[in-house]
Every structure is written in C-alpha cells, then in structure tokens.
C-alpha positions in Angstrom: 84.9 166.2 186.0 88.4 167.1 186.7 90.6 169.4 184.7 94.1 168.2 184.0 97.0 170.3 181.9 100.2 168.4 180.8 99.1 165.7 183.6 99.1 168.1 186.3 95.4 168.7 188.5 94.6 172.1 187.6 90.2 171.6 188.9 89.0 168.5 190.5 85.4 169.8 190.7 83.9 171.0 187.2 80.4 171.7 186.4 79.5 171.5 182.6 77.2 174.3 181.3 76.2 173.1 177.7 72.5 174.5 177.9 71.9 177.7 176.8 70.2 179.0 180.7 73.0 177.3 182.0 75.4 179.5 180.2 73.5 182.6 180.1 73.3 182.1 184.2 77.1 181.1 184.5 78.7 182.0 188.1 76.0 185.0 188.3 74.4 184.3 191.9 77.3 182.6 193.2 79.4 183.8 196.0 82.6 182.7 195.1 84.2 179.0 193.8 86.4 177.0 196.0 89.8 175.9 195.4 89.6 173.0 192.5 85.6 173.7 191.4 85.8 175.6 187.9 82.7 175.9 185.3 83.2 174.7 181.4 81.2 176.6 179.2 80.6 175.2 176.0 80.0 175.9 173.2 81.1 179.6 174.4 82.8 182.2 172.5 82.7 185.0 175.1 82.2 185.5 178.4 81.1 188.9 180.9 82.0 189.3 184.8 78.6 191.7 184.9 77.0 191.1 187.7 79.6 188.8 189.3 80.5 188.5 193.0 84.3 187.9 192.5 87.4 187.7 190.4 87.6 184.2 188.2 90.9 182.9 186.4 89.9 182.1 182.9 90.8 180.0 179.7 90.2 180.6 176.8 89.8 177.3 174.4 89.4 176.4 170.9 87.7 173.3 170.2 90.3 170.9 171.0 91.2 172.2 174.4 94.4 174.1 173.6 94.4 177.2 175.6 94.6 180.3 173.4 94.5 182.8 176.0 94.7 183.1 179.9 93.1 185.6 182.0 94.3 185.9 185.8 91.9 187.0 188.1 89.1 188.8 186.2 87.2 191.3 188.2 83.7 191.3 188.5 82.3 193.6 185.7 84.2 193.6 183.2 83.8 192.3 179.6 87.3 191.1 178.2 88.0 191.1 174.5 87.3 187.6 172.7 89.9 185.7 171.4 90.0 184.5 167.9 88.8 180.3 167.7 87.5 180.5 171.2 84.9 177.5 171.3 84.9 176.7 175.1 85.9 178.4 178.6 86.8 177.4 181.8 86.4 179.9 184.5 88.0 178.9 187.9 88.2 180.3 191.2 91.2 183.4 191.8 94.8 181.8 192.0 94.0 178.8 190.5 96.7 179.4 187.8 99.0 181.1 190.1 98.9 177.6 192.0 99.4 175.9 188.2 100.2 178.0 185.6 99.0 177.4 182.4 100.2 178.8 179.4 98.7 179.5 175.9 99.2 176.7 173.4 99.4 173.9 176.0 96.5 171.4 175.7 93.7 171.0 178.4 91.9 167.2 179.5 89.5 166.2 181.7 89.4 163.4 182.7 85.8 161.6 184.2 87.1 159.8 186.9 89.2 156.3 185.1 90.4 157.0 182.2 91.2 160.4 180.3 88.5 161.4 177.7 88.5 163.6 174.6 86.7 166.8 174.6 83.0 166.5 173.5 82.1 167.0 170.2 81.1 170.8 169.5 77.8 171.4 166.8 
C-alpha cells in the first residue's frame, strides 16, 4: 500500500497491522525500516517505542486520515502522550517527514496500486 499526503509520496511500502498480535508485535524485532516502508496500525489509539531498535516518525490519525499530530524521530523507549481522536498510526522510518513534511490537519491516502481508496471502515 502506498501512503500519499496532498498528492505527494510520503511511503510506497506499507504493511497493515489490523490484528491484535500484529499490533501488539508492531516494529518490536525489527532492525530498522527502509526509506518508503511505514507500518499502519489500526484501530490504534496509542503507541510505545519499548523495546524498539530505532527512532520512527509517527502520525497520529483520527479515523478519516487527517493527521492530528506528528512525531519526528521517536526514540526507542519512550511512551508519547496520546492524542485526543487518535484511531490509526503510521509509524515510518527516521526522516521520512523531514524528506515530506506533513503537517497536522492535512488529510492522509493510500492509495492500492490504481486508483486512490478511502480509509477502511474502523469497528
């Protein structure tokens, strides 16, 4: 799945953890992400670096895809506050939004390959 913001590429490789073992597991056992792989968690309200190998840039979504808060490279260990409405988050390799920025309030895609999609439906 790719990742686009305002039209612009921000991941071209993302892995969807919607399971519960996949996101309790997350990036935990991972040595790092490379440049364009991200992972969607969802539904996700929270998220921990504990345990973590390296830093992660992070969104922070509400159900639609609109970015309510942006973390730049997260250390490992850490446990950032949650944001109010959060329903999904992206966690992508360090620099990815120093090589495109995103800012809170813009909207976030993906796109499956043809034609841009909607977000899936959160229960």
């Amino acid at each position: 799945m790719e990742i686009l913001v305002d039209g612009r590429q921000l991941a071209h490789r993302v892995e969807v953890a919607a399971g519960f073992v996949q996101r309790l597991v997350g990036l935990l056992g991972r040595s790092g992400l490379a440049p364009g792989e991200g992972l969607l968690l969802s539904p996700c309200t929270s998220i921990h670096t504990l345990g973590m190998r390296f830093p992660i840039d992070v969104l922070l979504l509400d159900e639609a895809g609109t970015v309510l808060r942006v973390l730049e490279g997260l250390p490992p260990w850490r446990i950032p506050a949650p944001s109010r409405g959060t329903k999904m988050v992206l966690e992508l390799g360090p620099g990815s939004l120093a090589a495109t920025p995103v800012t809170t309030g813009e909207r976030i895609a993906f796109s499956t390959g043809r034609q841009l999609d909607r977000w899936p439906s959160l229960r």
